[in-house]
C-alpha positions as a Markdown table, in Angstrom:
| # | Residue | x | y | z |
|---|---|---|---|---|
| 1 | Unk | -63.4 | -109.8 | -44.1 |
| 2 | Unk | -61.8 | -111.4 | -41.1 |
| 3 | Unk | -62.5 | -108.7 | -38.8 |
| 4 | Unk | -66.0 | -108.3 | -39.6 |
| 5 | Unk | -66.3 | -112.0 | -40.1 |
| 6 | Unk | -65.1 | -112.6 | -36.0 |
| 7 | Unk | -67.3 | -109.5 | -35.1 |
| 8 | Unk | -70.4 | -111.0 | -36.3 |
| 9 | Unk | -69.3 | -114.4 | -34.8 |
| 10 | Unk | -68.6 | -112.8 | -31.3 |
| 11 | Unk | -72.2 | -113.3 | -29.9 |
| 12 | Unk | -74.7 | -114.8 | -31.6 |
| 13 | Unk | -78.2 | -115.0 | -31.3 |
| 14 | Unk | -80.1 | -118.2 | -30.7 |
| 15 | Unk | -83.8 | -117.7 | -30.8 |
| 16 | Unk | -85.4 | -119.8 | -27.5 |
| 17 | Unk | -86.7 | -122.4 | -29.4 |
| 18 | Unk | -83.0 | -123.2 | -31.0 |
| 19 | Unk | -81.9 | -122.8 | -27.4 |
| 20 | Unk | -84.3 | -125.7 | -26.2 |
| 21 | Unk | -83.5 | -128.0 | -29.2 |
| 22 | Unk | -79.5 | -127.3 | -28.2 |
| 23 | Unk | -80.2 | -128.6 | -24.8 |
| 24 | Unk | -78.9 | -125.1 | -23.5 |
| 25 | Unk | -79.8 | -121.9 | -20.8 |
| 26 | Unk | -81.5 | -119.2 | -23.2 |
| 27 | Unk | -79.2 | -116.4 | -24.4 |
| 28 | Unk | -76.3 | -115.6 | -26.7 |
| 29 | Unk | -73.2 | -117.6 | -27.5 |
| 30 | Unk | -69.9 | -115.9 | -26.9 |
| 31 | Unk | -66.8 | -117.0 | -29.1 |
| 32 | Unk | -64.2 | -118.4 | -27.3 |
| 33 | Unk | -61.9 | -119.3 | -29.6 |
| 34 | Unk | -61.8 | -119.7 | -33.9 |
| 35 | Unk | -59.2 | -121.5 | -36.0 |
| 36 | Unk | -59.1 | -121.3 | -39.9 |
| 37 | Unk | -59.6 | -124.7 | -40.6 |
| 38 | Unk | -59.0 | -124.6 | -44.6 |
| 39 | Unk | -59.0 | -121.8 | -46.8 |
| 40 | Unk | -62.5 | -121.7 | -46.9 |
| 41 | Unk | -63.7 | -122.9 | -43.3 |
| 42 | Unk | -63.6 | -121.4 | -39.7 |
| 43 | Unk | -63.6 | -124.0 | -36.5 |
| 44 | Unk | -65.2 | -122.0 | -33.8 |
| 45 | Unk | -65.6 | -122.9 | -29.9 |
| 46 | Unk | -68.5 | -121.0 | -28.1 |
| 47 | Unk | -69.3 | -120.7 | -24.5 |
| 48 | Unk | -73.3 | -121.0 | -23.8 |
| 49 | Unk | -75.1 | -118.7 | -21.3 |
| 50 | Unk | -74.9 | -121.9 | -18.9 |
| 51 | Unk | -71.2 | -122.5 | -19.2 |
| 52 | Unk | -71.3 | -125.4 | -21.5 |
| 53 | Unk | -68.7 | -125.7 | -24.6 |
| 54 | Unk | -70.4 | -126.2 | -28.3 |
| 55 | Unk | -68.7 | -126.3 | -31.4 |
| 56 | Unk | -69.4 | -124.7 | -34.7 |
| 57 | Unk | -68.1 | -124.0 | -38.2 |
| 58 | Unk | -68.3 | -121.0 | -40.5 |
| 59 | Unk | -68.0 | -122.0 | -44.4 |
| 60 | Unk | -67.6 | -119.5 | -47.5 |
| 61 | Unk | -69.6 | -122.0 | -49.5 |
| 62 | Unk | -73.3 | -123.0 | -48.7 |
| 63 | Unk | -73.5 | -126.1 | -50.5 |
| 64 | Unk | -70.2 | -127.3 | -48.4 |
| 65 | Unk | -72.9 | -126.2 | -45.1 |
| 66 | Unk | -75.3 | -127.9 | -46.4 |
| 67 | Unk | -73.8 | -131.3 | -46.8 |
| 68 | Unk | -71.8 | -130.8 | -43.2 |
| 69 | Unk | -75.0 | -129.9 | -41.7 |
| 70 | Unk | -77.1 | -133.1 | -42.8 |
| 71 | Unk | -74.1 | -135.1 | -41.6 |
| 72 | Unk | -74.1 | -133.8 | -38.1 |
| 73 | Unk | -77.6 | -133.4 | -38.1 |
| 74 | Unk | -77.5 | -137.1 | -38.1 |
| 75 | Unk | -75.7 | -138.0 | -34.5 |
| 76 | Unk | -77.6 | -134.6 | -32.9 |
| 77 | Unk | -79.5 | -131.4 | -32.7 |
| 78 | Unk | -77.5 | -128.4 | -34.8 |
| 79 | Unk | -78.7 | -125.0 | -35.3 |
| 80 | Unk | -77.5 | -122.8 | -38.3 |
| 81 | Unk | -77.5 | -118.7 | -37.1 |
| 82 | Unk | -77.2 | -116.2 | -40.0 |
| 83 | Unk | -74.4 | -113.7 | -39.4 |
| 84 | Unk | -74.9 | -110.2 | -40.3 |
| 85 | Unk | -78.3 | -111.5 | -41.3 |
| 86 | Unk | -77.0 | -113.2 | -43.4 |
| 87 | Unk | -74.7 | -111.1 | -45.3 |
| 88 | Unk | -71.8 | -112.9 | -43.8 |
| 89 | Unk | -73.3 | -116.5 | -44.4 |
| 90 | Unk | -74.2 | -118.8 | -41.3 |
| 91 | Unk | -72.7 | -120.5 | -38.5 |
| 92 | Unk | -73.2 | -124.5 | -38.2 |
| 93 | Unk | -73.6 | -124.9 | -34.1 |
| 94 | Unk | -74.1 | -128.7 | -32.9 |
| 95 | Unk | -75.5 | -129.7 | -29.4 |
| 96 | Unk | -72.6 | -130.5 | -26.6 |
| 97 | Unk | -71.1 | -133.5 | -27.7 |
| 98 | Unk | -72.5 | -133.6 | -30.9 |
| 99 | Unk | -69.9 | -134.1 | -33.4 |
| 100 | Unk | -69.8 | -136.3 | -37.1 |
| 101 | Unk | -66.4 | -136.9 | -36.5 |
| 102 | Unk | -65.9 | -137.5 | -33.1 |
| 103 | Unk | -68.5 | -140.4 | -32.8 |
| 104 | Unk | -67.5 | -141.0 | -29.0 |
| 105 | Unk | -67.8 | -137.4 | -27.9 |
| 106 | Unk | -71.6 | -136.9 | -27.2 |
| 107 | Unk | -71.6 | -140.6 | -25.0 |
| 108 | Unk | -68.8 | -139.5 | -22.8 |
| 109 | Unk | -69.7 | -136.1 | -22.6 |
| 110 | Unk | -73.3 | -136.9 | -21.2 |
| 111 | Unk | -72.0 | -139.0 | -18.7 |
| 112 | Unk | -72.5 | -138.4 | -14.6 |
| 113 | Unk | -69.9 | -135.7 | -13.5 |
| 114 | Unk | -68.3 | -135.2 | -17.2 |
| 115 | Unk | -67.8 | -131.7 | -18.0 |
| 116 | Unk | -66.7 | -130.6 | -21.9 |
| 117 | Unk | -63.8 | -128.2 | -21.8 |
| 118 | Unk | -62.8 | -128.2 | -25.3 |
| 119 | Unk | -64.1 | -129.0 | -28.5 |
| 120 | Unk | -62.7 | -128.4 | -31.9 |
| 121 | Unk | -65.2 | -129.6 | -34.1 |
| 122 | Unk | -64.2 | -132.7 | -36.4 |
| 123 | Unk | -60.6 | -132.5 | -35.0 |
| 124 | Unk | -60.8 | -133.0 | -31.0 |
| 125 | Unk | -62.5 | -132.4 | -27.8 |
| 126 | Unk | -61.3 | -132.7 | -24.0 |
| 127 | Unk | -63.6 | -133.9 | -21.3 |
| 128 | Unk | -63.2 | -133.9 | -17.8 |
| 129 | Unk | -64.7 | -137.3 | -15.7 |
| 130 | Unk | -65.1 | -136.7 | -12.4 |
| 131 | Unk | -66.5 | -139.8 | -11.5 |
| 132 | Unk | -66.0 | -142.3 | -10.5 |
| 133 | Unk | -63.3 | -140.6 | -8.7 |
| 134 | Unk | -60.4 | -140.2 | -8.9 |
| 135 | Unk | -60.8 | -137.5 | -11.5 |
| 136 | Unk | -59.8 | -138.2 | -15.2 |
| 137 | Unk | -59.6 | -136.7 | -18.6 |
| 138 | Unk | -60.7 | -138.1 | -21.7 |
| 139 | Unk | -59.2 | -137.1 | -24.9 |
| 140 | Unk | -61.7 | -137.7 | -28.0 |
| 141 | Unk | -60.5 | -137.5 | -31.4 |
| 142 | Unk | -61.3 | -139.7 | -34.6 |
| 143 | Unk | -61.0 | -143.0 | -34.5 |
| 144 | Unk | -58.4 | -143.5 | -36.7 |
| 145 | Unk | -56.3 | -141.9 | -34.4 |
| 146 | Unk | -56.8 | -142.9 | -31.2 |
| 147 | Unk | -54.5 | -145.6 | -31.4 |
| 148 | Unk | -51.8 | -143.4 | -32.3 |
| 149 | Unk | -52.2 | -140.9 | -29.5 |
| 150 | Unk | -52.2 | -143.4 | -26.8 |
| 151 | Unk | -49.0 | -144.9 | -28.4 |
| 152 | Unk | -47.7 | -141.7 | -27.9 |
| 153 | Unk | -49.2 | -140.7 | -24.4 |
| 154 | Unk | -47.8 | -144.3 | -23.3 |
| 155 | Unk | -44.3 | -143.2 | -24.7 |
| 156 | Unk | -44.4 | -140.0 | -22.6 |
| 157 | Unk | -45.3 | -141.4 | -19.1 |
| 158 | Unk | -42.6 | -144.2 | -20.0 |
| 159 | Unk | -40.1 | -140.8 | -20.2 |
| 160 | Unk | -41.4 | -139.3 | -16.9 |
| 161 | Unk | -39.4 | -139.8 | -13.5 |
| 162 | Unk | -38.3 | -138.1 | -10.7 |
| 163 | Unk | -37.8 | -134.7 | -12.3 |
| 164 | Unk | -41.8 | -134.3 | -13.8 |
| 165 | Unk | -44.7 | -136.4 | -14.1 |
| 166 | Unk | -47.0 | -136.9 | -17.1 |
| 167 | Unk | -50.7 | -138.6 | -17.5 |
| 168 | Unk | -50.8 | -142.6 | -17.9 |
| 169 | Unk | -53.1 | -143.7 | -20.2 |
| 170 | Unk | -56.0 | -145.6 | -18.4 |
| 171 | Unk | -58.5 | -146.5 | -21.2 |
| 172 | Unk | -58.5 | -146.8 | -24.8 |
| 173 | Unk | -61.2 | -146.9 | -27.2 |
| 174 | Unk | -60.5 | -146.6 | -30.5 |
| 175 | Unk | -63.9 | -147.3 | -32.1 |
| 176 | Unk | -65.0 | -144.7 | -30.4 |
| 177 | Unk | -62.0 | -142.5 | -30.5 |
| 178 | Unk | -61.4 | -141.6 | -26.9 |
| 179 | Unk | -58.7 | -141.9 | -24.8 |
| 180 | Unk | -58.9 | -141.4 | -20.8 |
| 181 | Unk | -56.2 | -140.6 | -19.0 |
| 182 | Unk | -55.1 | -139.5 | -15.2 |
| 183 | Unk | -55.2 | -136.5 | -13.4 |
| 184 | Unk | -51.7 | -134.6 | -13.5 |
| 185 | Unk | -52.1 | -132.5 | -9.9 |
| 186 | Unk | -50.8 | -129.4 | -9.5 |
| 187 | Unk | -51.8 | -125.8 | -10.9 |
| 188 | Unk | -50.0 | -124.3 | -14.1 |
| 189 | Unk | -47.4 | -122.0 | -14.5 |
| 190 | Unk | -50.0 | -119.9 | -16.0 |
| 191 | Unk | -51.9 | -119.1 | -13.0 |
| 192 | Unk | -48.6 | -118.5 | -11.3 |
| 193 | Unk | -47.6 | -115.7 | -13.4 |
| 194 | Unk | -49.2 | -112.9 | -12.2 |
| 195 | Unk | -48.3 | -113.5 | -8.6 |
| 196 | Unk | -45.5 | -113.7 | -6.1 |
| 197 | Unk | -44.4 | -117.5 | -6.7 |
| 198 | Unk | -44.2 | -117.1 | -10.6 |
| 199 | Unk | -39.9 | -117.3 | -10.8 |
| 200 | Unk | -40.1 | -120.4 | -8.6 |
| 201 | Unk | -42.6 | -122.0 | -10.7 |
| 202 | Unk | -40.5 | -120.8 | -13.7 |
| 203 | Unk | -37.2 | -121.9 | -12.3 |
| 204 | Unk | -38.6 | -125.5 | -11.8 |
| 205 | Unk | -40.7 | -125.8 | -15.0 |
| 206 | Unk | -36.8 | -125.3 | -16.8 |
| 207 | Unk | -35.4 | -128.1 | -14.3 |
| 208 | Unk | -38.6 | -130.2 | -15.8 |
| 209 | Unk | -37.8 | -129.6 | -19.1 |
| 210 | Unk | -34.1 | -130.5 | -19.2 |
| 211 | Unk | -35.5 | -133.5 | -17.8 |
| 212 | Unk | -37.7 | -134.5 | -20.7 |
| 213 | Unk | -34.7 | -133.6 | -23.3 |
| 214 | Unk | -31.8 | -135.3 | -21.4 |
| 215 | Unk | -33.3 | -138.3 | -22.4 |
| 216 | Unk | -33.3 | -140.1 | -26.1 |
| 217 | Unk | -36.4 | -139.6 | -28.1 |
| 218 | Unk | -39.1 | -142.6 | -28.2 |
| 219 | Unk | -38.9 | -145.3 | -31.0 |
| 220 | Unk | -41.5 | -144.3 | -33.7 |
| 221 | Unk | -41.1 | -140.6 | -32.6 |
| 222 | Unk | -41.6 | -138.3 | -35.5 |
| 223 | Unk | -38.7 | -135.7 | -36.3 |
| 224 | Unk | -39.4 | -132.2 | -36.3 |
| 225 | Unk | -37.3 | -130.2 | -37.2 |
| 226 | Unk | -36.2 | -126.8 | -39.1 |
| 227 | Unk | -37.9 | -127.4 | -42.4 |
| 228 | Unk | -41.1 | -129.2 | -40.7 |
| 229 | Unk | -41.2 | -125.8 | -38.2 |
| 230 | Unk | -41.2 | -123.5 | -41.6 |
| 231 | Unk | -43.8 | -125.7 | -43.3 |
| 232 | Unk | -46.1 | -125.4 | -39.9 |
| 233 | Unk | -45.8 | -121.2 | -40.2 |
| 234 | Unk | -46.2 | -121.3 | -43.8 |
| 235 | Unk | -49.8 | -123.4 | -43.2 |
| 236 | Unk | -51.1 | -121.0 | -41.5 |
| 237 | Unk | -50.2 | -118.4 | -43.3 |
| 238 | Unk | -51.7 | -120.1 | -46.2 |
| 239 | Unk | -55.4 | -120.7 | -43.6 |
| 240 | Unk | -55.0 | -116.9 | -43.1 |
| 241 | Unk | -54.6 | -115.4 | -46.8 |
| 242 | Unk | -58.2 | -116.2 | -47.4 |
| 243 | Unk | -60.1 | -114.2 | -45.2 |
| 244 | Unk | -57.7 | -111.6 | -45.0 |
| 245 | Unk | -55.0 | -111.7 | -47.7 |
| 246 | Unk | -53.3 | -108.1 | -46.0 |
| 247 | Unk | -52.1 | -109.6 | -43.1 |
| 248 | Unk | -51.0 | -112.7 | -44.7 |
| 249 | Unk | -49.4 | -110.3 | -47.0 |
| 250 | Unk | -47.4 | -108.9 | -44.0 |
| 251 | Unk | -46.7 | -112.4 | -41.8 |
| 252 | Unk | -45.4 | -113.6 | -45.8 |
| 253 | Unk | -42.9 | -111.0 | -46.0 |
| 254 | Unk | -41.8 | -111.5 | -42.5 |
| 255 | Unk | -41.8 | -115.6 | -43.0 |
| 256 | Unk | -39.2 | -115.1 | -45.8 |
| 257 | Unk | -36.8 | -113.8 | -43.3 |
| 258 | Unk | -37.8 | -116.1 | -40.5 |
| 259 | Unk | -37.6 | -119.2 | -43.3 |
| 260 | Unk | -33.7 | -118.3 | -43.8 |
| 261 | Unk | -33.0 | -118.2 | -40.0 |
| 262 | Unk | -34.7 | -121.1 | -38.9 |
| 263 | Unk | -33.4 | -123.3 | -42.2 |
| 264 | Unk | -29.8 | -121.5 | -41.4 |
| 265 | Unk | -29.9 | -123.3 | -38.1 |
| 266 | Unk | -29.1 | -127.0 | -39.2 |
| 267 | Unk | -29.4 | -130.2 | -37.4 |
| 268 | Unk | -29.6 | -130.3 | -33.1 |
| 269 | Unk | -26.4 | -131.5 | -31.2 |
| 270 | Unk | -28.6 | -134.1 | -30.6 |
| 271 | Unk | -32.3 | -134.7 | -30.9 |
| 272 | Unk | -34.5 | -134.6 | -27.8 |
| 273 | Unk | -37.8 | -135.5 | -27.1 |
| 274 | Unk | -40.4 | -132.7 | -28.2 |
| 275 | Unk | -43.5 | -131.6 | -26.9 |
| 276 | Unk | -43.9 | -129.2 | -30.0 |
| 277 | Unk | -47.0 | -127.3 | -28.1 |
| 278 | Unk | -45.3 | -126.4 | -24.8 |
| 279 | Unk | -46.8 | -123.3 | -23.1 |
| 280 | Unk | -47.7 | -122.4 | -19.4 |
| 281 | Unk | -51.5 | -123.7 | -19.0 |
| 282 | Unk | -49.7 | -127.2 | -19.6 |
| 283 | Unk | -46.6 | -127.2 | -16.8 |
| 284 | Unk | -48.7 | -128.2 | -13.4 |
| 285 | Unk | -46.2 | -126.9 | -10.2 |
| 286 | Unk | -47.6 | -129.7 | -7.5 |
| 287 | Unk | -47.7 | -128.2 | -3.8 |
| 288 | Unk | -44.8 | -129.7 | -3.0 |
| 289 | Unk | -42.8 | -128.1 | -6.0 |
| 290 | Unk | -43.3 | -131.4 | -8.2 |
| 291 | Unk | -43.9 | -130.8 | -12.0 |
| 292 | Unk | -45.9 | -132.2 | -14.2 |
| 293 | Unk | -46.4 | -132.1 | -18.0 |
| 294 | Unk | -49.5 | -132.9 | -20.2 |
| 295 | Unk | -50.9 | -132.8 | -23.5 |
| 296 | Unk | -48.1 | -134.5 | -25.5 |
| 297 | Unk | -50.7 | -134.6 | -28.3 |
| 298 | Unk | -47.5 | -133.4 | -31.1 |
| 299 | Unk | -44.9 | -135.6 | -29.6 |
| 300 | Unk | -42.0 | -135.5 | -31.8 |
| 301 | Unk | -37.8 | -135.4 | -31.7 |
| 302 | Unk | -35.8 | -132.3 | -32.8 |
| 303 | Unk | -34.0 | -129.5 | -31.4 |
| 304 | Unk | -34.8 | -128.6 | -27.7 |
| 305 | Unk | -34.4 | -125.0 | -28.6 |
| 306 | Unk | -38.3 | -125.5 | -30.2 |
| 307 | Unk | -39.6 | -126.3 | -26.7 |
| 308 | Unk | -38.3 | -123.9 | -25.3 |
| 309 | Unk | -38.5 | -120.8 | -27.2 |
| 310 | Unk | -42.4 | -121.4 | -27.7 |
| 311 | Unk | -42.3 | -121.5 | -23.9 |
| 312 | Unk | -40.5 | -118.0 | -23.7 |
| 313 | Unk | -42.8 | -116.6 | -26.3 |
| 314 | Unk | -46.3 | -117.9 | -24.6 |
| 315 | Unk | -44.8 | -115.7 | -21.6 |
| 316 | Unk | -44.7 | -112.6 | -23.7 |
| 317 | Unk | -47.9 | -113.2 | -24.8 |
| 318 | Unk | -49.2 | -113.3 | -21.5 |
| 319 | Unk | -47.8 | -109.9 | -20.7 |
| 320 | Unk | -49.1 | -108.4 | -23.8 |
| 321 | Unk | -53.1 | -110.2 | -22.8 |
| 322 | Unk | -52.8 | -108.8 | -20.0 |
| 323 | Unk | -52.2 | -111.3 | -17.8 |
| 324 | Unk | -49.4 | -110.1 | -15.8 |
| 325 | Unk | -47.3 | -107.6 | -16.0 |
| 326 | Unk | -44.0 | -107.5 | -18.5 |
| 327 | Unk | -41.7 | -107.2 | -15.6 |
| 328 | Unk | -43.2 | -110.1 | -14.0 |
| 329 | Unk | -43.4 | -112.0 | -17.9 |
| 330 | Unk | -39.4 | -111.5 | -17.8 |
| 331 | Unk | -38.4 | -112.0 | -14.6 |
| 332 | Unk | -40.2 | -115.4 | -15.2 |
| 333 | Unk | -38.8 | -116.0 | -18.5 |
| 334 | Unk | -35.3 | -115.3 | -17.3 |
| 335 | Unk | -36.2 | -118.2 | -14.3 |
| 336 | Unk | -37.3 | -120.3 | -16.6 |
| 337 | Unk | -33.6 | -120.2 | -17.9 |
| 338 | Unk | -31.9 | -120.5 | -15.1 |
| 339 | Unk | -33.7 | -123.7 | -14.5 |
| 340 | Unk | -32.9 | -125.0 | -17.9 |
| 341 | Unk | -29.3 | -123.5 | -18.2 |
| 342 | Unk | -29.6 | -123.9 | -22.5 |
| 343 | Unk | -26.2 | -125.1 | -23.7 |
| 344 | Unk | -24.7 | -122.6 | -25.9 |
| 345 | Unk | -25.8 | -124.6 | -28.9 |
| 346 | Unk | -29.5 | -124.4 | -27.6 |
| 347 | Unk | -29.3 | -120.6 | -27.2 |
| 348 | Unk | -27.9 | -119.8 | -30.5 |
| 349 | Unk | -31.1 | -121.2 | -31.8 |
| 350 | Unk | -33.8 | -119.6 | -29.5 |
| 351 | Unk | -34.1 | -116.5 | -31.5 |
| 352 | Unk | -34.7 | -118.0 | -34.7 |
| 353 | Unk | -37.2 | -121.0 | -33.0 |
| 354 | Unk | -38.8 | -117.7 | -31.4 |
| 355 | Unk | -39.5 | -115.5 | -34.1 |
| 356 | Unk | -41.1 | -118.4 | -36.1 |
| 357 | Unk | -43.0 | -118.8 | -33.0 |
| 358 | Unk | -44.4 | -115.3 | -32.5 |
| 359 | Unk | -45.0 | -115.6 | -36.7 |
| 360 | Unk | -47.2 | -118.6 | -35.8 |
| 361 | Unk | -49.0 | -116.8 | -33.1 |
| 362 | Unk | -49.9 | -114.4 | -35.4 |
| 363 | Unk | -52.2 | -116.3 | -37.3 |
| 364 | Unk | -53.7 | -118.5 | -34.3 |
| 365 | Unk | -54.8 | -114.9 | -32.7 |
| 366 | Unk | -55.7 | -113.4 | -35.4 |
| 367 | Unk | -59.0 | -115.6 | -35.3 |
| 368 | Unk | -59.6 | -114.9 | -31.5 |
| 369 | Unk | -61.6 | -112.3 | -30.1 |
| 370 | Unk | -60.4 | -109.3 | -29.0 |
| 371 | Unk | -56.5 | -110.0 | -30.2 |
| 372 | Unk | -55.8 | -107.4 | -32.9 |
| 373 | Unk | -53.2 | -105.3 | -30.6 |
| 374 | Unk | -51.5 | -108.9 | -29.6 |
| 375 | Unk | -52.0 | -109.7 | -33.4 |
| 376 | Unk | -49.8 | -106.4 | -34.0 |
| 377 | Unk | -47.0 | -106.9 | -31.3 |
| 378 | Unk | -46.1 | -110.2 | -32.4 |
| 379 | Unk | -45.8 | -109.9 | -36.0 |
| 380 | Unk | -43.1 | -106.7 | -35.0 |
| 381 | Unk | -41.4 | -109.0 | -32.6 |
| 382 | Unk | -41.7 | -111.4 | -35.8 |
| 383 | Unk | -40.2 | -108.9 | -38.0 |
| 384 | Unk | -37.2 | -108.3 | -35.3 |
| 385 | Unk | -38.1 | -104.5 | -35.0 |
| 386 | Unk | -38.9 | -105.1 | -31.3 |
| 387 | Unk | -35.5 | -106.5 | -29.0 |
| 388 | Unk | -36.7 | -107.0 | -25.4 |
| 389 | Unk | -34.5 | -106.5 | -22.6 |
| 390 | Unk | -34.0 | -109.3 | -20.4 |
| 391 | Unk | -35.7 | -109.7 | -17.5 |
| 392 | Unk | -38.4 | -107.0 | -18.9 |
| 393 | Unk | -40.4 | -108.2 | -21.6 |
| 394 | Unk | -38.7 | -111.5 | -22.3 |
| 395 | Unk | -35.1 | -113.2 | -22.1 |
| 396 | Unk | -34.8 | -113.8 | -25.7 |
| 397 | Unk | -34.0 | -111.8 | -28.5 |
């Protein structure tokens, strides 16, 4: 069911009239991106024929669309589009900005020189404020957790120094659930990859990174560690199983095997200040070779092997999208190492922090378009019948 599920998803329909009422250019809405929110709902993040971000959500059960539906309908224009004509149910779409539980999202987006980037409906959106200048980014989420995030945003830029630079929180709203922060300059290691500077930008996103973990953890930092990491791939396994219970079949078996490895590995050396999401669209190399780090959204304190194996996986997965080339993915991976220099305590734990990575990737991608053959590679790299080379596919493993 997934597959046909995302098929029917990938470009939908809206009749000119629902186009008007959306406030959007007439013609089709392409699926960005789709996360299995519960067993029995899909988040999806369109792109409009103008460029403009809406969210919608896919539900099993109509009466559970019905009710979410009236709800929205209350702060803003939705639209519901059959699937399949209908055979595959309907897909809730809201107007940009509109959102029942992200009450400050619509305001802020509709402001002069905003622009939506993101929006994950009921759970967070990102909006970029270019005036008054200097340019800013707002982060909305529910209002009962605002005040928690820019806690934790505040403890980050507190961490920053001379090694990397982070956002400082310059507004908070928690009724309204948004929090606006600076501009972080630079452009990411992801753009970087494909080109001739990538293993500089690699080497001093490593240097960056031993930065953040050489120092002690914030107060109030939650710990995240081996049995927290299993229960995250296990979640998602769990979202998966409903829509398509073989491949959750397949990422379970693996997960038993990635469990014992990653709850073989014990406590850190020492517990470091986490990111917990770190990939390359979030390290920014500044013209002047300055780094900076953002969306510290899952601040936490565990092993610094987490960090940065998901780093060294998200630069596989760039070589398998396409995005650069596998020799240029390792080359960069193995910079990224040199910058870092992992104490031999750290690298004994990369594979294990890896493969539960790649598992965890498996799921995320298996509700974006176009991913099966990515879908595929990881969950073998999962299973540890693919061994990369160094400095050809990746430096792990």
């Amino acid at each position: 069911m997934r597959e046909a599920l995302l098929g029917a998803a990938d470009a939908l329909v809206v009749a000119p009239g629902q186009s008007a009422e959306l406030g959007l250019a007439e013609g089709p809405l392409a699926l960005r991106r789709a996360w299995p929110r519960v067993r029995d709902r899909l988040t999806l993040e369109y792109r409009a024929a103008d460029g403009a971000i809406l969210a919608g959500q896919w539900f099993a059960e109509r009466e559970a669309l019905d009710g979410v539906a009236r709800a929205t309908a209350r702060h803003g224009p939705v639209a519901r589009l059959a699937l399949d004509g209908g055979e595959l149910g309907e897909v809730l779409v809201a107007g940009v900005g509109v959102d029942r539980g992200l009450p400050g999202l619509r305001a802020i987006a509709a402001r002069d020189g905003a622009t939506l980037l993101a929006h994950r409906a009921e759970r967070r959106a990102v909006v970029r404020l270019a005036q008054p200048e200097p340019e800013r980014y707002a982060k909305v989420v529910a209002p009962a957790r605002a005040e928690a995030l820019a806690a934790a945003l505040g403890r980050v830029a507190e961490l920053a120094g001379a090694a990397f630079s982070a956002p400082e929180v310059l507004e908070v709203d928690s009724g309204a659930g948004v929090v606006v922060c600076s501009r972080v300059e630079g452009t990411a290691l992801h753009e970087s990859l494909a080109g001739d500077g990538a293993e500089v930008a690699a080497t001093r996103a490593g240097s960056a990174l031993v930065a953040l973990h050489a120092q002690d953890p914030p107060l109030g930092a939650s710990v995240h560690g081996a049995a927290e990491e299993a229960g995250v791939v296990e979640a998602w396994i769990d979202r998966v199983a409903a829509l398509d219970p073989v491949l959750a079949a397949r990422a379970s078996a693996v997960a038993a095997d990635v469990t014992r490895a990653v709850g073989g590995l014990g406590a850190p050396e020492r517990a470091v200040p986490l990111h917990r999401d770190l990939h390359d669209k979030q390290i920014l190399i500044g013209a002047e070779g300055s780094v900076g780090l953002i969306d510290f959204d899952t601040l936490a304190a565990g092993d610094p092997a987490l960090d940065l194996a998901n780093l060294l996986v998200h630069l596989e997965l760039r070589a398998l999208q396409g995005h650069c080339a596998a020799e240029s993915a390792g080359r960069a991976a193995a910079a990224l190492l040199e910058g870092y220099r992992p104490a031999r305590a750290v690298e004994a734990h990369l594979d294990a922090y890896a493969r539960a990575t790649r598992l965890r990737l498996v799921c995320v991608y298996a509700f974006r378009p176009r991913s099966e053959a990515v879908v595929e590679a990881m969950l073998d790299r999962a299973a540890d019948r693919h061994r990369p080379r160094p400095c050809k596919d990746c430096a792990i493993g």
